[in-house]
PAZA-108005 format. One record per residue (C-alpha): residue number from 0; residue in three letters; y, x, z. Coordinates in steps of 0.02 Angstrom, whole numbers, m for minus. Layout:
<nukes>
  pos  code   north    east      up
  NUM   ALA       Y       X       Z
...
</nukes>
This chain:
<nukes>
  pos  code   north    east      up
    0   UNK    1427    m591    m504
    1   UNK    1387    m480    m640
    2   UNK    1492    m311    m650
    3   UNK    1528    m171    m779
    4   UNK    1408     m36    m801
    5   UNK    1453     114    m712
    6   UNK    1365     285    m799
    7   UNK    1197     314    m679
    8   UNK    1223     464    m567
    9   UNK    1052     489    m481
   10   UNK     881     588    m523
   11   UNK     866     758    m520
   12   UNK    1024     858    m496
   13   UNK     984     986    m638
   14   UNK     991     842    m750
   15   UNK    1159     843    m745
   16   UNK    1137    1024    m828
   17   UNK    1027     966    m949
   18   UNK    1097     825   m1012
   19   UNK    1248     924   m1104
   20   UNK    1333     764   m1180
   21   UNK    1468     826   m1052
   22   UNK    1620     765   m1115
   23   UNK    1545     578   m1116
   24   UNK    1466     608    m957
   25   UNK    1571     699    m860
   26   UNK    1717     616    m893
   27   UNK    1676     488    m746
   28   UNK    1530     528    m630
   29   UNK    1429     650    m669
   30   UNK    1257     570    m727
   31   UNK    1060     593    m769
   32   UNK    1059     434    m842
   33   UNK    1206     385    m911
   34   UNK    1186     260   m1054
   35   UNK    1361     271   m1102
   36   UNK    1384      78   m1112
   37   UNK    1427     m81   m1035
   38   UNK    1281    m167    m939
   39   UNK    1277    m330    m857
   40   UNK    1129    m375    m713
   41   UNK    1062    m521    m802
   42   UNK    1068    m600    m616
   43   UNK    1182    m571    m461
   44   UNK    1099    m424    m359
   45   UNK    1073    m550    m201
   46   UNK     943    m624    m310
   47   UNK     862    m488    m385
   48   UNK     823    m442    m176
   49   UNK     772    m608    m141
   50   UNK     646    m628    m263
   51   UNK     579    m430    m232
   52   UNK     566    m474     m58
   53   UNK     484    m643     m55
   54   UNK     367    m564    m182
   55   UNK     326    m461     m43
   56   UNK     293    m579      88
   57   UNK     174    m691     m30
   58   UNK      76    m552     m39
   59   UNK      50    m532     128
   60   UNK      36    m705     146
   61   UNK    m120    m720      19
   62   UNK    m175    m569      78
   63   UNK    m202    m651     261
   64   UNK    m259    m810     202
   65   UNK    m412    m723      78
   66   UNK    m428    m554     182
   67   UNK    m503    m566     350
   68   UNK    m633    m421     370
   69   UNK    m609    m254     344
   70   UNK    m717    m177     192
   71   UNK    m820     m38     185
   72   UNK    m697     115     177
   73   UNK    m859     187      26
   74   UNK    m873      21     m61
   75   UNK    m716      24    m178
   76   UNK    m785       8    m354
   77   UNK    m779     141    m445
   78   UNK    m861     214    m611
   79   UNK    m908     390    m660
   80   UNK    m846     419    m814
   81   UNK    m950     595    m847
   82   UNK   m1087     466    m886
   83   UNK   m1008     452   m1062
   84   UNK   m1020     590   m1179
   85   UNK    m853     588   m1228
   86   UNK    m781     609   m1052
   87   UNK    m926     747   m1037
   88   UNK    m854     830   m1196
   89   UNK    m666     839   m1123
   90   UNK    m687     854    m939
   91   UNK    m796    1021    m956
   92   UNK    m784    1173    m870
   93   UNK    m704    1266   m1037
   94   UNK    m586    1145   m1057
   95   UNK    m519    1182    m867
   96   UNK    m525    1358    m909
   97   UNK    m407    1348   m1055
   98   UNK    m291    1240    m950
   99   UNK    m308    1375    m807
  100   UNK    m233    1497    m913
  101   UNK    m118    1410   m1023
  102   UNK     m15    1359    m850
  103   UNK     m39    1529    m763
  104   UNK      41    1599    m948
  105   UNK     162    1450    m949
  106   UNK     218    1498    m757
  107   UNK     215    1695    m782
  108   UNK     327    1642    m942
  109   UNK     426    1535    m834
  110   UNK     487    1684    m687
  111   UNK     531    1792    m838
  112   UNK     637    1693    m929
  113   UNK     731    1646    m764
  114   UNK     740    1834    m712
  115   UNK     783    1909    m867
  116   UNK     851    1779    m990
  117   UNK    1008    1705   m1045
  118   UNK    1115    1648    m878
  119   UNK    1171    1496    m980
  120   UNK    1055    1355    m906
  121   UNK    1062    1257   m1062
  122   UNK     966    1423   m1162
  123   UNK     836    1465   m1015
  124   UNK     664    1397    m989
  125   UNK     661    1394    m810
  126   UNK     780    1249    m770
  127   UNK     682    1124    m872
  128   UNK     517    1173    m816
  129   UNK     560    1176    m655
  130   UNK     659    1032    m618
  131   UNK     605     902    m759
  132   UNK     426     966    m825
  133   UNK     357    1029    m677
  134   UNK     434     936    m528
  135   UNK     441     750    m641
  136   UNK     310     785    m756
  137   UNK     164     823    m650
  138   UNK     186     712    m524
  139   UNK     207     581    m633
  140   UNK      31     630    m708
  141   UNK     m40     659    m524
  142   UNK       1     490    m490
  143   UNK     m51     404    m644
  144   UNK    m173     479    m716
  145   UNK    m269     593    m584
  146   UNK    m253     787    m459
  147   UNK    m213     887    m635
  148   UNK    m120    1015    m502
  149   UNK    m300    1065    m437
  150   UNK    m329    1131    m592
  151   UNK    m197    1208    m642
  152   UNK    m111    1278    m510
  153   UNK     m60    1432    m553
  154   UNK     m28    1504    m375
  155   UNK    m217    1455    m305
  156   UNK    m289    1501    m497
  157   UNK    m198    1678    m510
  158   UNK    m268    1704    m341
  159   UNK    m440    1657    m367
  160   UNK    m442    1781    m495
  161   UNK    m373    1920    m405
  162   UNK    m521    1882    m282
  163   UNK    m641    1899    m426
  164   UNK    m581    2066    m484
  165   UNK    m583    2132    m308
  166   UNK    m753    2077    m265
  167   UNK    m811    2154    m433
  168   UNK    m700    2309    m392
  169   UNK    m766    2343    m206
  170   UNK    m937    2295    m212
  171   UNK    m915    2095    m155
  172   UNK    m780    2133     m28
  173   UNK    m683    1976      m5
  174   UNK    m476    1997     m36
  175   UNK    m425    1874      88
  176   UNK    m429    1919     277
  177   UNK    m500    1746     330
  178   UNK    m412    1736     501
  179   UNK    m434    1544     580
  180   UNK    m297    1440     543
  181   UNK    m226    1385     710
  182   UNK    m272    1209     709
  183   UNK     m63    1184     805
  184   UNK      m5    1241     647
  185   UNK     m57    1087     543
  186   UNK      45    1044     381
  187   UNK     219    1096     463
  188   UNK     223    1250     349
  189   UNK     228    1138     196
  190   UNK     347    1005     303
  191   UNK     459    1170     294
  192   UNK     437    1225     117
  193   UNK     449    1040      38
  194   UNK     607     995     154
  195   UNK     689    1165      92
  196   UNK     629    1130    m101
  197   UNK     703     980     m57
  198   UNK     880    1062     m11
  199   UNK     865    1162    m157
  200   UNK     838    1020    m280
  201   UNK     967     909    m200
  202   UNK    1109    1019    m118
  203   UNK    1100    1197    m152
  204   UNK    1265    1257    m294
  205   UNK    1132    1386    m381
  206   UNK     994    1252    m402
  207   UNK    1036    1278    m594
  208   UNK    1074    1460    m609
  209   UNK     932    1517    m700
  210   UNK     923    1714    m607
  211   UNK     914    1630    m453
  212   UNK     780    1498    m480
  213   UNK     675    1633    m569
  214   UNK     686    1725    m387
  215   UNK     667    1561    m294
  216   UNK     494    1543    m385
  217   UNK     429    1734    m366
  218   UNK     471    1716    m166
  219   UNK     391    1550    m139
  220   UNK     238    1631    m239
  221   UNK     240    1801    m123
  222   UNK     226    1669      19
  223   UNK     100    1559     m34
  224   UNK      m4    1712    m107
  225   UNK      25    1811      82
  226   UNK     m57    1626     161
  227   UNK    m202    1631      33
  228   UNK    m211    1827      88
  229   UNK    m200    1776     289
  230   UNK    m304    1621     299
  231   UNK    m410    1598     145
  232   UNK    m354    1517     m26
  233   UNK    m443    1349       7
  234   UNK    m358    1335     205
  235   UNK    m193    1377     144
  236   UNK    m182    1249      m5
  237   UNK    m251    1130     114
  238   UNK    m130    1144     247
  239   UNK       5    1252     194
  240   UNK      56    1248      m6
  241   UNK     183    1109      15
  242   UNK     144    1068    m185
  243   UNK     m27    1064    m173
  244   UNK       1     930     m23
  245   UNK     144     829    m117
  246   UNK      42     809    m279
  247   UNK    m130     781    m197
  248   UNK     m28     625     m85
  249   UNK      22     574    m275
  250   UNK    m159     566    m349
  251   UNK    m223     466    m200
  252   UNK    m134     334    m282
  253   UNK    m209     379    m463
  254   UNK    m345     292    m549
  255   UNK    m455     464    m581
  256   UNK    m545     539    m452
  257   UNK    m608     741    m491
  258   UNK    m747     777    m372
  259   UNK    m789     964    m417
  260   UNK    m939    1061    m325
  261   UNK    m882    1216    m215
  262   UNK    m831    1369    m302
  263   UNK    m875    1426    m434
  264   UNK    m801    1252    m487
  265   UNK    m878    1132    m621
  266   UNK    m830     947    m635
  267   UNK    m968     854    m518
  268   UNK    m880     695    m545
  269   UNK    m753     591    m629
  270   UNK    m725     426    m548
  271   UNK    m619     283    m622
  272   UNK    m540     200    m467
  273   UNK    m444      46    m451
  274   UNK    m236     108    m415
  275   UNK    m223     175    m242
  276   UNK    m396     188    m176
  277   UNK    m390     348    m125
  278   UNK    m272     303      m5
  279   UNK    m415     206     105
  280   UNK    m435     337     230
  281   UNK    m566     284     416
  282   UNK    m475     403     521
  283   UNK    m297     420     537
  284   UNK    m201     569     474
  285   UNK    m129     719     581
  286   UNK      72     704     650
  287   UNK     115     843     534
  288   UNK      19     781     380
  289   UNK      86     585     441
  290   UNK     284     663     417
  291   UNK     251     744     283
  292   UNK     220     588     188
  293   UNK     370     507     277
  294   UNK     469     661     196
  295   UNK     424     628      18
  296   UNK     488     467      44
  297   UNK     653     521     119
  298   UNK     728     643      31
  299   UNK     680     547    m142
  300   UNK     793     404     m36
  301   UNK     927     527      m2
  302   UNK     929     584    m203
  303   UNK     964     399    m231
  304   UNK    1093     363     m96
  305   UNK    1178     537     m89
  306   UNK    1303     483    m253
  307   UNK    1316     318    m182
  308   UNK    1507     237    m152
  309   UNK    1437     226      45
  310   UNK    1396     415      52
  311   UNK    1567     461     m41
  312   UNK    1659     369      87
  313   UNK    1543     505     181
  314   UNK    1621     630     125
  315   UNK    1777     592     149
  316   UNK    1762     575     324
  317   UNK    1662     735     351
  318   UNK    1813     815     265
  319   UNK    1932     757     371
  320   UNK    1819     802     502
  321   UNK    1830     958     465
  322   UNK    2002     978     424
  323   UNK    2010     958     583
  324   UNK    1886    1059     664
  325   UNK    1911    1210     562
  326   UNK    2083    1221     663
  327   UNK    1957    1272     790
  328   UNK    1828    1363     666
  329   UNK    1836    1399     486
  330   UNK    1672    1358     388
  331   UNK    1737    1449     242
  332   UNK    1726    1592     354
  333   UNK    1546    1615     367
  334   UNK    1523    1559     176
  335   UNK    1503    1365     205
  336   UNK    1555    1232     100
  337   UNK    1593    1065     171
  338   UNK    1521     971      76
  339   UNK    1364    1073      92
  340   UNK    1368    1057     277
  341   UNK    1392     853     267
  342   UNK    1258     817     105
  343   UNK    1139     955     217
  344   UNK    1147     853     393
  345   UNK    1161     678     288
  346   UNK     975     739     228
  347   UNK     903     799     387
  348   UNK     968     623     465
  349   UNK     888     520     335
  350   UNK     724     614     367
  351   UNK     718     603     537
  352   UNK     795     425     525
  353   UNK     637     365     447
  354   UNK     516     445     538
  355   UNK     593     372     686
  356   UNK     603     204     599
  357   UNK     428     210     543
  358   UNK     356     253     720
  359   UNK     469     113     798
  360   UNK     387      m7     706
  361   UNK     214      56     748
  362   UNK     269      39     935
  363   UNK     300    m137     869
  364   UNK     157    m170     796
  365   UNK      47    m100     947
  366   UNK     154    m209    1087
  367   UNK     116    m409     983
  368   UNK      m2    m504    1037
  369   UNK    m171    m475    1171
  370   UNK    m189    m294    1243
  371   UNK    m383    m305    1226
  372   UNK    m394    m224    1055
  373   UNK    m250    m101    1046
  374   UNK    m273      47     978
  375   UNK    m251     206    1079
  376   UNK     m58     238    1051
  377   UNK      92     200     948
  378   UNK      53     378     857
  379   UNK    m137     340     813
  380   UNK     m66     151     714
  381   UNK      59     260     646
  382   UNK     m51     413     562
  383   UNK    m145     276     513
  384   UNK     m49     162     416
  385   UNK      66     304     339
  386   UNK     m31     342     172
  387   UNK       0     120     120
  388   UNK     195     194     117
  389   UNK     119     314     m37
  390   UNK     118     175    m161
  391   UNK     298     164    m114
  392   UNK     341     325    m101
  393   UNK     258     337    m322
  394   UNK     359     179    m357
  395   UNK     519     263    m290
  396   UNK     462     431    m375
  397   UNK     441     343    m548
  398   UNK     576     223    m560
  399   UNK     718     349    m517
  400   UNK     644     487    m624
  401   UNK     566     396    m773
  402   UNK     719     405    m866
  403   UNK     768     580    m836
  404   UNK     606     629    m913
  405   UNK     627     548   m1072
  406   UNK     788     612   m1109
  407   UNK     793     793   m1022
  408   UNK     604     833   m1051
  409   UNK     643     832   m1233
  410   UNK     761    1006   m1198
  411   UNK     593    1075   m1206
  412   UNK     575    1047   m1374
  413   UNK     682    1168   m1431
  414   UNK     656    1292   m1276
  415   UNK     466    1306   m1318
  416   UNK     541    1408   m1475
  417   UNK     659    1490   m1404
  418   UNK     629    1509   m1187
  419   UNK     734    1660   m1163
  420   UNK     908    1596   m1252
  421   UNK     903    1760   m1383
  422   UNK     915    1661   m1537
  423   UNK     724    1641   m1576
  424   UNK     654    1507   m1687
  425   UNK     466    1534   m1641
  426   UNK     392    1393   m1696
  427   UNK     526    1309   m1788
  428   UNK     578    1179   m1662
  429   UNK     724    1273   m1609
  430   UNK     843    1153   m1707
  431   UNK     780     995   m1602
  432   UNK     915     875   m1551
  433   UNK     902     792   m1403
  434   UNK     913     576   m1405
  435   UNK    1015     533   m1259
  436   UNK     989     375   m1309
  437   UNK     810     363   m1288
  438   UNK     830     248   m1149
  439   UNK     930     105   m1128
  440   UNK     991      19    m975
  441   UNK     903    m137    m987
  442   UNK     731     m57    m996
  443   UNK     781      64    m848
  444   UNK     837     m82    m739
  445   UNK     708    m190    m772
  446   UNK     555     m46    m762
  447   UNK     641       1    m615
  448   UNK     627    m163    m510
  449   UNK     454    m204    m591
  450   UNK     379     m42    m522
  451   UNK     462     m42    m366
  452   UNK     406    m223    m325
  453   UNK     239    m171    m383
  454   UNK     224     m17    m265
  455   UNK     266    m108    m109
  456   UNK     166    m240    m160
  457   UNK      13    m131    m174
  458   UNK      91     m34      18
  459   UNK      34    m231      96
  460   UNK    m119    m261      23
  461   UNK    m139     m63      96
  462   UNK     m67     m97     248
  463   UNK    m158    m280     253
  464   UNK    m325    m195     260
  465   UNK    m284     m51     393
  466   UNK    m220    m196     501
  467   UNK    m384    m271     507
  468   UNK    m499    m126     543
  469   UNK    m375     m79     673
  470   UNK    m318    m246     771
  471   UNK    m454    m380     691
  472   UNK    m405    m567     721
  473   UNK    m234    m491     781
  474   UNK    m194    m424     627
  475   UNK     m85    m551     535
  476   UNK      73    m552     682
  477   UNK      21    m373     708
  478   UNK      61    m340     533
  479   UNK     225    m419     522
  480   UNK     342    m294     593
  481   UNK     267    m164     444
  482   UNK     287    m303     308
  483   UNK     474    m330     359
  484   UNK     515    m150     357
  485   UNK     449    m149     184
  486   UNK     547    m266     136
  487   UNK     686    m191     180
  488   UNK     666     m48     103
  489   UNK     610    m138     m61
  490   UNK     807    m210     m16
  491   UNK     869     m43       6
  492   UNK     780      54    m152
  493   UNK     833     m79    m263
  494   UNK    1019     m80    m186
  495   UNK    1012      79    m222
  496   UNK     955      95    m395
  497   UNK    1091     m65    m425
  498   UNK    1236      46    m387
  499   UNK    1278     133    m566
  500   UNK    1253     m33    m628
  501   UNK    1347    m156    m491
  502   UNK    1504    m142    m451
</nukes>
């Protein structure tokens, strides 16, 4: 049951951009990780499934069998690693400060060169910071190594400074207006912002026009700056700056934990964590905060599935669809593309599909067994078992990206000599040639399956131990209905990441 390679087609749109082997790639589907070969699945895909899933269910097997009280949500080991004089010598307060300004320069550099340099996406800056360095990169370090966005985020770190010089300017005077955050308001601002970023990375035709993503960035900034101004930098990145959300959800799962003092910030603590412990949490999160999560999880889902045979045969029928319909009304009237229209409601289905899903099987979970120890509601088991779907939701993340950064990150290369497209040569790395070939198939497939078995393996032992604080002796046919939703998804994620591969 093996089948000829078929050139990958997922990851990040602009990859497709930025991985200019065109005439190999293009020639069939268009691809961010082609390898340009024939692969064989060493095993029929049924199997591959099988064994992810029943991976999955030893786990939670062991996990009941060993695992019967809930720990101590404080007792996680953990080391501080300040205590070493190395780790003292890095993780200083001038070493932030040089990383504060080298990515406020970086991101300054960044909105220029989309604004005012070449148009040709291959030449400009912008489209590989954005979509590979920035967007792949750093949450690929959030969620392996540690919260590097708290430090460097240019948006809460350009602001902070502006408050400095105004304070010094006016006597003390504070720059932001400090009005209360209505506590309604929760995280939907950032549900907003990521699910449009998430439009804009996935659907929208100028995602790689370098002008326009230079404008994209300098409005998002005017809006999270205005926020800062309204409410306060620190209750605006905690509620509102989708980004600041997304990557701190990331470095829950990391093994470094910062713990800086309040402002002016110095490095109180650096914990070494075992993977995902910062994802215990004693109370459970807030609706908005709870789909949020589900979000990140979705649209990296739709990314995956949105090439897919399935979603083509999508397409087709939304087309005839309209064919139809635009007898009645004409979307090219109003400036819509079809397949726009069909990718845009495929993505708000797929979100809403799994936040429906995922409170289903709450409702589930809260109905087994004795009503004695339930839990308030369907929504309170919910918001608190949605941060064991992070592991997941980094698995996912890395596995469908990992390649794309290998082989597109190294357009930087010769952009950090020349960012603008003008012909520069500034520090001689201009002449860089990209490997394609960096990565080949059978390390992508099998990395893939390794770290997505991995995640979900780490989501039940997660999931194991919010089961027990919240339904005690009830917890192991209480837990069930989560596990087997995992499992499908494992099912589905892999399925997915089969389909270049299987035909």
């Amino acid at each position: 049951m093996s089948a000829v390679h078929r050139p990958a087609r997922r990851a990040l749109p602009a990859g497709r951009v930025l991985l200019p082997c065109a005439a190999a790639w293009h020639a069939t589907a268009a691809s961010a990780h082609g390898f340009g070969q024939r692969f064989d699945l060493p095993l029929p895909l049924w199997l591959w499934l099988t064994g992810a899933g029943a991976t999955i269910v030893i786990t939670f097997v062991l996990m009941a069998i060993f695992v019967r009280e809930a720990r101590p949500l404080s007792q996680y080991p953990r080391s501080n690693l300040l205590r070493f004089a190395a780790a003292r010598a890095i993780a200083n307060g001038a070493t932030a400060t040089v990383l504060r300004v080298l990515a406020a320069l970086l991101f300054l550099l960044t909105i220029a060169a989309g604004l005012f340099g070449n148009p040709d996406p291959y030449s400009n800056l912008i489209t590989t910071m954005v979509w590979v360095v920035w967007w792949v990169g750093v949450a690929f370090c959030c969620a392996l190594v540690g919260d590097l966005w708290s430090v460097i985020n240019p948006w809460a770190n350009l602001f902070a400074w502006a408050e400095r010089a105004f304070a010094a300017v006016t006597g003390g005077r504070e720059l932001s207006l400090r009005l209360p955050y209505p506590a309604w308001l929760g995280a939907w601002p950032a549900v907003l912002v990521f699910l449009g970023f998430a439009w804009a990375e996935l659907i929208w035709p100028d995602k790689n026009v370098p002008v326009r993503l230079g404008e994209m960035l300098a409005g998002y900034s005017a809006w999270t700056w205005l926020g800062m101004l309204a409410f306060g930098r620190e209750a605006w990145l905690a509620r509102g700056e989708a980004f600041t959300l997304a990557f701190g959800v990331l470095a829950r799962f990391a093994p470094l934990e910062f713990v800086e003092t309040p402002p002016p910030r110095a490095m109180r603590a650096l914990n070494l964590r075992p993977f995902g412990a910062g994802l215990f949490s004693p109370q459970p999160v807030s609706w908005s905060f709870m789909v949020f999560v589900i979000l990140m999880l979705a649209t990296v889902t739709f990314d995956g599935f949105q090439e897919t045979a399935l979603m083509q045969r999508v397409d087709t029928a939304a087309q005839t669809s309209h064919a139809v319909a635009s007898l009645l009304f004409d979307l090219s009237e109003h400036g819509l593309d079809e397949s726009i229209v069909t990718h845009t409601v495929t993505l708000v289905a797929i979100v809403v599909a799994f936040v429906a899903i995922f409170w289903a099987v709450n409702w589930l979970s809260l109905r087994r067994g004795a009503a004695s120890s339930e839990p308030a509601s369907a929504s309170a088991v919910a918001r608190s078992f949605v941060l064991t779907l992070v592991p997941i939701a980094v698995a996912y993340h890395l596995s469908h990206y990992f390649s794309l950064l290998l082989t597109a990150g190294q357009f930087v290369i010769p952009l950090a000599s020349d960012p603008f497209g003008r012909g520069w040569n500034l520090f001689g790395t201009a002449g860089y040639k990209v490997d394609l070939a960096i990565v080949s198939p059978y390390v992508f497939w099998y990395s893939a399956v390794a770290i997505i078995v991995l995640g979900h393996v780490v989501a039940v032992v997660l999931a194991h131990d919010v089961a027990v604080r919240l339904f005690g002796r009830q917890a192991l046919w209480r837990e069930v209905p989560m596990v087997l939703l995992m499992v499908a998804y494992t099912s589905l994620s892999l399925w997915i990441l089969a389909q270049p591969i299987v035909g």
